[in-house]
C-alpha positions as CSV (number, residue, x, y, z in Angstrom):
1,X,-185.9,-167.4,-112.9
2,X,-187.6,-168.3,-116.4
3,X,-186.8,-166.1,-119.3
4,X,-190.7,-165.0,-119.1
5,X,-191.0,-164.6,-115.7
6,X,-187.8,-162.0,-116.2
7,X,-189.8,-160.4,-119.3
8,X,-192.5,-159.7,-116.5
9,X,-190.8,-158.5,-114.1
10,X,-189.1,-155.8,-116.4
11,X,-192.1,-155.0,-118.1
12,X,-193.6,-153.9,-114.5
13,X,-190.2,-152.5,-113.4
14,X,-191.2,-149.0,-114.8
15,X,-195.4,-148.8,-113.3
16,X,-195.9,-147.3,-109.9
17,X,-194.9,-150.0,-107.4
18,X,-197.9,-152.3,-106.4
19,X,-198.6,-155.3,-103.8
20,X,-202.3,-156.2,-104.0
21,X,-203.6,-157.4,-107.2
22,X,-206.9,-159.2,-108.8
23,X,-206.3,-161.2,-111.4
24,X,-209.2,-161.6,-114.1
25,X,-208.6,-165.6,-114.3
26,X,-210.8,-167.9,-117.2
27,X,-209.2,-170.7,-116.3
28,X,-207.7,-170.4,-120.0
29,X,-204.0,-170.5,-120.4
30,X,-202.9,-167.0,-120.8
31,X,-204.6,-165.9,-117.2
32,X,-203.5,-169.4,-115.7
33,X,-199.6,-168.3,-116.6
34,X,-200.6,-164.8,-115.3
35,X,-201.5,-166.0,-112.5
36,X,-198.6,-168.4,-111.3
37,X,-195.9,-165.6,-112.5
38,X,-197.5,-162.7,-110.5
39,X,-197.4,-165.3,-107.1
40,X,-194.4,-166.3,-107.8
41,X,-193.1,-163.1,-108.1
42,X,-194.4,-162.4,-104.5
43,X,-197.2,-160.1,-105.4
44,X,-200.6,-160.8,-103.6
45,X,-202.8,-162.3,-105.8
46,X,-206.5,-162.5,-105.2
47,X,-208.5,-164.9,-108.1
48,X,-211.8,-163.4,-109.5
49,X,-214.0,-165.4,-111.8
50,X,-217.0,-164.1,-113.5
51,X,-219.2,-167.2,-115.2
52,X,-221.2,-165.6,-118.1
53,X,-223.2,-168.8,-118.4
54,X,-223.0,-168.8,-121.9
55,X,-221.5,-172.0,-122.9
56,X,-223.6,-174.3,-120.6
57,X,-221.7,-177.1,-118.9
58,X,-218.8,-175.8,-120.2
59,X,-219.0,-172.4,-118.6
60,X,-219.5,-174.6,-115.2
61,X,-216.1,-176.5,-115.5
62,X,-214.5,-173.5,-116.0
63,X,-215.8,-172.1,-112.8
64,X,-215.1,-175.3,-111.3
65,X,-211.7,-175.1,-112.8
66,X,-210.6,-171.9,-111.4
67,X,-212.0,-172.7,-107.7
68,X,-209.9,-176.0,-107.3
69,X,-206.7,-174.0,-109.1
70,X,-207.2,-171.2,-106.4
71,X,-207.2,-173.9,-103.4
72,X,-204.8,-175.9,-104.8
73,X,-202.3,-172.3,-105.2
74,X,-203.8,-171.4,-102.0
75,X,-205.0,-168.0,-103.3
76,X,-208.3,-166.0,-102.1
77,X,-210.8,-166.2,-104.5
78,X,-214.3,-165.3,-105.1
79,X,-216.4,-166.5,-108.3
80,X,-219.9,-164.8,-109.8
81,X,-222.5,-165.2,-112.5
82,X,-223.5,-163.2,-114.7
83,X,-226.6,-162.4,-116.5
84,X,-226.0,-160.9,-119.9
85,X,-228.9,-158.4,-120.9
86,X,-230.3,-159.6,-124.5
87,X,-229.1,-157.0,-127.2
88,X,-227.2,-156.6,-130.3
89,X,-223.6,-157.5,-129.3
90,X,-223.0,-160.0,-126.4
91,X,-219.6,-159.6,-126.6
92,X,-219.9,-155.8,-125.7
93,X,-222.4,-156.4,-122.6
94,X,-220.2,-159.4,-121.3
95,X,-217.2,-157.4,-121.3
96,X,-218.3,-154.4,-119.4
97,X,-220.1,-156.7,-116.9
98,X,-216.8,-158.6,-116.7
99,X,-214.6,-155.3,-115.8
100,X,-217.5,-153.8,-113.5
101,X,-216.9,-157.6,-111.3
102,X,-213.3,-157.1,-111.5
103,X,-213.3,-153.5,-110.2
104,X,-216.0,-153.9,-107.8
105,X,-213.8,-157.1,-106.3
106,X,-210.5,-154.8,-106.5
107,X,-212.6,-152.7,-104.3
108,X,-213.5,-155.0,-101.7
109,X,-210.5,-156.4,-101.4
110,X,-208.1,-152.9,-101.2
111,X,-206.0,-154.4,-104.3
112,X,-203.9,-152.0,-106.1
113,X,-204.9,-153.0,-109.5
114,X,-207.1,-155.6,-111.7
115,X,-204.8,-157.7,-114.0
116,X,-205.9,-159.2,-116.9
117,X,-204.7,-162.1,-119.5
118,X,-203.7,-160.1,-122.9
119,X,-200.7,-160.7,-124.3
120,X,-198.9,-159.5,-127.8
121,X,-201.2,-161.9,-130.3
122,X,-204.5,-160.4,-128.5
123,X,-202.7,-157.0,-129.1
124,X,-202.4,-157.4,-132.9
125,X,-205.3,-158.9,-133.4
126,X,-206.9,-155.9,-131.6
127,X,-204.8,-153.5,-133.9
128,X,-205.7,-155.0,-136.9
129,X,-209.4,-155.1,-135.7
130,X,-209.1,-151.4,-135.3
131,X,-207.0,-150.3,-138.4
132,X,-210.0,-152.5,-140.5
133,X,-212.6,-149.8,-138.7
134,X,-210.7,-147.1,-139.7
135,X,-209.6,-145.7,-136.0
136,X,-207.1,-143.5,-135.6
137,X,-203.6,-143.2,-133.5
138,X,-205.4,-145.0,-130.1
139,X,-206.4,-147.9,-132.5
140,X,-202.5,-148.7,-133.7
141,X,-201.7,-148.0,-130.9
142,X,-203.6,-150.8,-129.0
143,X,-203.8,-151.8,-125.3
144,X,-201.2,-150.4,-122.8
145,X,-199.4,-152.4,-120.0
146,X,-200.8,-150.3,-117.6
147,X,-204.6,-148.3,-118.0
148,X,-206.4,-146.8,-115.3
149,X,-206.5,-149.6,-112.7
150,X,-206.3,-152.6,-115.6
151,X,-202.6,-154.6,-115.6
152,X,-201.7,-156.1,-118.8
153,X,-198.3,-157.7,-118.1
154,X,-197.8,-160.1,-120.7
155,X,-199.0,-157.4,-123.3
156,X,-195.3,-157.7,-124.9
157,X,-195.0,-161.7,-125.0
158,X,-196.4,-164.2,-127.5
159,X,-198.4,-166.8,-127.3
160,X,-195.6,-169.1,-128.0
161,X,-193.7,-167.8,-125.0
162,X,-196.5,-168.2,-122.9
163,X,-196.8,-171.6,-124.4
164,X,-193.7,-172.8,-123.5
165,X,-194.1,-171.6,-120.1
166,X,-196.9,-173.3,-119.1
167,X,-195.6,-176.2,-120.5
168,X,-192.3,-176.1,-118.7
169,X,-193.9,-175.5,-115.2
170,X,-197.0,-178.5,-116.1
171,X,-199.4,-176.2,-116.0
172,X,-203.0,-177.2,-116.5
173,X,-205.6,-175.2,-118.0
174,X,-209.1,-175.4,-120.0
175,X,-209.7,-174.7,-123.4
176,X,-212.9,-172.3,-124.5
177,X,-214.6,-173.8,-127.3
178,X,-216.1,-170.8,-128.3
179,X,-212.8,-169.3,-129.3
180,X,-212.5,-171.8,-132.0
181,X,-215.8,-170.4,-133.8
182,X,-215.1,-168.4,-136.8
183,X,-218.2,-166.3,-137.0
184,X,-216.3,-164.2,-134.5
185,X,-214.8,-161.4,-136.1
186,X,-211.8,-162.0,-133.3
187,X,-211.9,-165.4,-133.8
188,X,-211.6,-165.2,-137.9
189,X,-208.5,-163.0,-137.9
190,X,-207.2,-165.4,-134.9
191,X,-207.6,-168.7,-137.3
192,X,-207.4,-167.5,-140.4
193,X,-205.8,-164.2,-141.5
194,X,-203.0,-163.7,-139.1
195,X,-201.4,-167.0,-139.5
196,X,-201.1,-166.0,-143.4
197,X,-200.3,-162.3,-142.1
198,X,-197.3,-164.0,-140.0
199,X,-196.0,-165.5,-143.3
200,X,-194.5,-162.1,-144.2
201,X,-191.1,-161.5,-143.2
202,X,-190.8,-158.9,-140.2
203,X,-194.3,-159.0,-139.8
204,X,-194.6,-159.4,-136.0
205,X,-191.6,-156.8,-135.2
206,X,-193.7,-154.5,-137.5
207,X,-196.7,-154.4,-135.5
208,X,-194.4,-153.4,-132.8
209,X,-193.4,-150.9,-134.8
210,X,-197.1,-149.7,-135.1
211,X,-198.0,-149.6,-132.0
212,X,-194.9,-147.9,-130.2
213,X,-195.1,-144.9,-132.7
214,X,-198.6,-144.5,-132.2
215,X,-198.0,-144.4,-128.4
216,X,-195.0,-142.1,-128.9
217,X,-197.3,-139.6,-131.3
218,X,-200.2,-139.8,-128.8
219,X,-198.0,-138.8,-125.8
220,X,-196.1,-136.0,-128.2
221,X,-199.6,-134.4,-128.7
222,X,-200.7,-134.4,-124.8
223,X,-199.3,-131.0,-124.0
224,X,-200.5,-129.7,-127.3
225,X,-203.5,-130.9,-126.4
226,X,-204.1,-129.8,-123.0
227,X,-202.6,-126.2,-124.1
228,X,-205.6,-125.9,-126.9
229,X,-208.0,-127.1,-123.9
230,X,-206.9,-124.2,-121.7
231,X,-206.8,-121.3,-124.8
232,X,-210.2,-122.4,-126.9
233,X,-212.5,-124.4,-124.4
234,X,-214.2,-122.8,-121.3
235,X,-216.8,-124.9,-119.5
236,X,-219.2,-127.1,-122.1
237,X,-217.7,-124.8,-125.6
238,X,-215.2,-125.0,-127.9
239,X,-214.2,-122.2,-130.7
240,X,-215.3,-124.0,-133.8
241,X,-212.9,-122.1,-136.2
242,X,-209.8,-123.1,-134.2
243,X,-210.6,-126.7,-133.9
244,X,-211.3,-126.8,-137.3
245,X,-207.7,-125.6,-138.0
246,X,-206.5,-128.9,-136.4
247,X,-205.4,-131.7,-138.4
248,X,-207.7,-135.1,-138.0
249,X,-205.9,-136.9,-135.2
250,X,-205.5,-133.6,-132.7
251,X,-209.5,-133.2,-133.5
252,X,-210.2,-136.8,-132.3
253,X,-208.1,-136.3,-129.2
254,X,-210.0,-133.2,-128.0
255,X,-213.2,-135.4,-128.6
256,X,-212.2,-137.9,-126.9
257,X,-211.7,-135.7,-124.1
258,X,-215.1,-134.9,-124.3
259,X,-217.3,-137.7,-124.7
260,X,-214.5,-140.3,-123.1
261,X,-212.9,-142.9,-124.8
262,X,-215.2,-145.9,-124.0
263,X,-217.1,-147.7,-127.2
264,X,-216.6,-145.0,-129.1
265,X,-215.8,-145.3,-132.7
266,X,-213.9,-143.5,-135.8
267,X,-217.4,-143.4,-137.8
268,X,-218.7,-141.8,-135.4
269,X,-216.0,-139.4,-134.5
270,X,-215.9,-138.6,-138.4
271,X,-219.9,-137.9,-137.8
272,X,-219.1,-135.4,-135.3
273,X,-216.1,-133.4,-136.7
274,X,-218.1,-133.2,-139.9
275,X,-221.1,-131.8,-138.5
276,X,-218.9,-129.5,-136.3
277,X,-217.2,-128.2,-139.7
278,X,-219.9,-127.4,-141.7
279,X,-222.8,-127.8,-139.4
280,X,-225.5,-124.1,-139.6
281,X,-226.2,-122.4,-136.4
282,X,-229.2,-124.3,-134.5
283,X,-228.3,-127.5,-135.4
284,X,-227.9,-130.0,-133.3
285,X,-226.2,-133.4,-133.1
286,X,-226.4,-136.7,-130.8
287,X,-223.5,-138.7,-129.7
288,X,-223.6,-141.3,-127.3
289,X,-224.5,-139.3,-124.2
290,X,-223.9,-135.9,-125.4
291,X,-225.7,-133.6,-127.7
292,X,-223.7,-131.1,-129.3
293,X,-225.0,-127.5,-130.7
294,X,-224.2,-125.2,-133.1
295,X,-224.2,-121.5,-131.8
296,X,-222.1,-119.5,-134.9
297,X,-218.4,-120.1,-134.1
298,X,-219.2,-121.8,-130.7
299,X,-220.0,-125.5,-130.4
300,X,-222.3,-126.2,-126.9
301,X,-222.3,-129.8,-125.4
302,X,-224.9,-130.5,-122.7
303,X,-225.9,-134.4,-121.4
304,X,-228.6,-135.7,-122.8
305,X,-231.9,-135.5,-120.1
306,X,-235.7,-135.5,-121.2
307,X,-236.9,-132.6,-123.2
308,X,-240.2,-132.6,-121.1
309,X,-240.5,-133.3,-117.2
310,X,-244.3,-134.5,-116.3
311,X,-246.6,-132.1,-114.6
312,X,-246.5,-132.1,-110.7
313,X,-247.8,-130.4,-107.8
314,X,-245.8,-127.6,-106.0
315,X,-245.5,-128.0,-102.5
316,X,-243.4,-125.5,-100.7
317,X,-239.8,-126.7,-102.1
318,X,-240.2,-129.1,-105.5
319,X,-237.6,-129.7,-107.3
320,X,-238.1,-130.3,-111.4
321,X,-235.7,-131.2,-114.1
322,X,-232.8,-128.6,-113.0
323,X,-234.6,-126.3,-110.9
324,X,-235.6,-125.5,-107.3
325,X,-239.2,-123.9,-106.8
326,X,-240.1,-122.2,-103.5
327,X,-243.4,-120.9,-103.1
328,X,-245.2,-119.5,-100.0
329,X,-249.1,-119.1,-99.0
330,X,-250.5,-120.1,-102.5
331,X,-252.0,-123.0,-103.5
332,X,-252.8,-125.2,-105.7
333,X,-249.6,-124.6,-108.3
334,X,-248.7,-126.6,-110.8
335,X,-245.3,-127.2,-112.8
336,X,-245.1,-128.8,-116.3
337,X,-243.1,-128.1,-119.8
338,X,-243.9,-125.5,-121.9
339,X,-246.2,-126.8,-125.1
340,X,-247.4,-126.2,-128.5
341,X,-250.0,-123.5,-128.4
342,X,-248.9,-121.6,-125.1
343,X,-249.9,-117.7,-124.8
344,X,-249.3,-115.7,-121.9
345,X,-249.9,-111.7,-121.4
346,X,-246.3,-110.6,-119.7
347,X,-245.7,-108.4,-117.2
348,X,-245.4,-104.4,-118.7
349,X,-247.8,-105.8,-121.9
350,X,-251.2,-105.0,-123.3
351,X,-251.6,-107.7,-125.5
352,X,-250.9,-111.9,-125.3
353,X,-247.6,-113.6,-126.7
354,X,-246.9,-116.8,-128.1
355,X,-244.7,-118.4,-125.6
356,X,-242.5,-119.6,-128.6
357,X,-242.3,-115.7,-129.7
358,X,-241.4,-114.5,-126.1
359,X,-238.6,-117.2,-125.8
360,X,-237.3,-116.1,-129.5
361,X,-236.7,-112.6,-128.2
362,X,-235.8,-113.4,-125.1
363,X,-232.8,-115.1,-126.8
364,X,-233.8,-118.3,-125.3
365,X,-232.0,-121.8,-127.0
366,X,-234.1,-124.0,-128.3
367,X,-232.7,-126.6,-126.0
368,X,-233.7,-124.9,-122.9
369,X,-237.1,-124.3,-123.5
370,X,-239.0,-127.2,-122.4
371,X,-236.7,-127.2,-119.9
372,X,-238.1,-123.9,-118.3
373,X,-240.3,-124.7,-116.0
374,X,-244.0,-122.9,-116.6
375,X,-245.8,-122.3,-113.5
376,X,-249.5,-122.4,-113.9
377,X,-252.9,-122.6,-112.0
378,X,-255.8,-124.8,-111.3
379,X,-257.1,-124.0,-115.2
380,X,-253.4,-124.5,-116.3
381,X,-253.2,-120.5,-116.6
382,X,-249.8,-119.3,-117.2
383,X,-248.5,-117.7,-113.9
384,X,-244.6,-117.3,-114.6
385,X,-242.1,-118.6,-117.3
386,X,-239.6,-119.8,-114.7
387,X,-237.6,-116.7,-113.2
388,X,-238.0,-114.7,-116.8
389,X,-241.5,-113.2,-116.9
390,X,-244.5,-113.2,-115.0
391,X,-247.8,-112.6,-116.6
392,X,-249.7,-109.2,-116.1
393,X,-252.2,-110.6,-113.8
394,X,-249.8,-112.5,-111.4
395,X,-246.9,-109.8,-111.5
396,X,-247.9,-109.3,-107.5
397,X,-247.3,-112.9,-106.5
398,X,-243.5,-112.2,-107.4
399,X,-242.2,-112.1,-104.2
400,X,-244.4,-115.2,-103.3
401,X,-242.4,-117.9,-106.0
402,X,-239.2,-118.0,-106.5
403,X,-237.5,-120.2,-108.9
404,X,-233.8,-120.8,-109.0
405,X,-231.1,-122.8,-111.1
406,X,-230.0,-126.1,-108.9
């Protein structure tokens, strides 16, 4: 058995045992030795390629590629296209598109996990890449052998290994031009900065370095972490004065808890513990699907939804935004948001109220209030404020609507 192929085998000696696998193959060289040492270490392999059909013709013989390699290894395969949605970063789109194909082929086929191509120069470019963006303890410590479902087994072997291996067993593979061009931030540190980086003595074993004491730091702080979950968080809240007693990289861990660790960066992770430091009470923040709330030593998360939900017809169950509206032997009802300019007389008053002064003393958050759904008539008359009040004039209808929290 090769000296890589042994490398491998140890390397997956200490995950979970597994048979099944989908392998991510581009037809470049690091998935093409990825492949051939996972078959011939008697694992099932199933090949999945997804064509981003980015690079024209050459996209093509890579797919083309891949489907003679499979019949040739006689492995199952199954090959897709893409179509990558035009926004800011390609890269970004192609990638989750890429791991969505993976995982939904995993599926399909019952495989135990997806395995992918990385190995240790994609791991310090990708450390480097994160240290210049200022992330924290998950950014030195880069990608893991084993995440989730995704299999990195040559995480821990360079290129030059690999290299050698592929040479030794004649193994054939294409070349992706676009890995060549520079204006790639990847690309740059690939071609140019590294190869000066690797000039300095030690510098390889250092990144090792890096990255193992990062990992060995993240998993000290786990229990730490999950004991401060359990003592200062209870549903969607956090005590503000004891997470501001933690140091930086606990703070970002309990974040990351929170809003998950997909695409999200250090700036704005430094946004979010800044306004959660010195935010006032009221204010409120925006981060990716979550908006976060100041409430005096409490911070309030809640996902992000419309702040108004059109007008509609009530029929005798409607459901709107996150409520559940029952009425009997009254029609027509409407429901809609409330708006600027509302006045209502409530039940037990003499006089009207400004709907904005009724949710003020009612203690009402400014987030939930055009969430409350405002019951009203054929000349948009206000009937009820969802289950708090009903106005004077409709007070006997009470037992006639009834409005619940889904």
């Amino acid at each position: 058995m090769s000296d890589l192929k042994n490398k491998v085998k140890s390397a997956l000696k200490p995950l979970p045992p597994f048979k099944k696998v989908v392998v991510g193959l581009s037809g470049g060289m690091d998935s093409v030795v990825l492949t051939h040492v996972l078959k011939s270490l008697g694992y099932e392999v199933i090949v999945a390629h997804l064509n981003h059909q980015l690079r024209g013709t050459e996209a093509d013989r890579d797919e083309a590629f891949v489907v003679e390699l499979a019949k040739k290894w006689n492995l199952p395969y199954v090959c897709k296209k893409a179509v990558i949605p035009e926004d800011k970063n390609i890269e970004n789109s192609a990638r989750h598109l890429r791991y969505s194909f993976l995982e939904a082929e995993r599926e399909a086929y019952k495989a135990d996990l997806i395995a992918v191509g990385h190995q240790f120069d994609d791991q310090i470019e990708t450390i480097i890449m994160h240290q210049k963006r200022g992330s924290g303890l998950r950014g030195r410590r880069g990608m893991r052998t084993l995440k989730s479902k995704i299999l990195r087994p040559l995480i821990d072997l360079p290129r030059r290994e690999i290299a050698a291996y592929a040479t030794e067993h004649q193994l054939e593979y294409v070349i992706d031009s676009s890995n060549l061009d520079t204006s790639f931030e990847r690309n740059r540190l690939r071609e140019e900065l590294i190869p000066e980086l690797r000039k300095i003595p030690g510098f390889e074993e250092r990144m090792r370095e890096i990255s193992r004491e990062a990992a060995i730091k993240l998993d000290c702080m786990e229990a730490e972490k999950k004991f401060w979950e359990e003592k200062y968080i209870a549903g969607k809240r956090l005590n503000r004065v004891a997470f501001n007693e933690l140091d930086t990289d606990m703070k970002v861990e309990i974040l990351l808890g929170i809003l998950g660790q997909e695409d999200v960066y250090r700036n704005t992770l430094n946004r979010l513990i800044s306004f959660i430091s010195s935010g006032k009470t009221g204010k409120e923040i925006k981060v990716k699907a979550l908006t976060f709330v100041v409430e005096y030593d409490t911070i309030r998360w809640h996902r992000n939804s419309p702040t108004r939900f059109a007008k509609k017809t009530i029929e005798n169950e409607t459901k709107w935004g996150g409520y559940i509206i029952k009425v009997s032997d009254i029609k027509p009802l409407y429901v809609r948001s409330w708006k600027t300019g509302d006045r209502f007389q409530p039940s037990g008053m003499k006089g009207t109220k400004k709907l904005q002064d009724f949710f003020t003393d009612e203690k009402i958050p400014k987030y939930d209030r055009k969430r409350i759904p405002i019951i009203v008539d054929e000349q948009d008359a206000i009937i009820c404020i969802g289950n708090l009040r009903f106005s004077e004039k409709h007070k006997h209808l009470s037992d006639k609507i009834k409005i619940k929290k889904k």
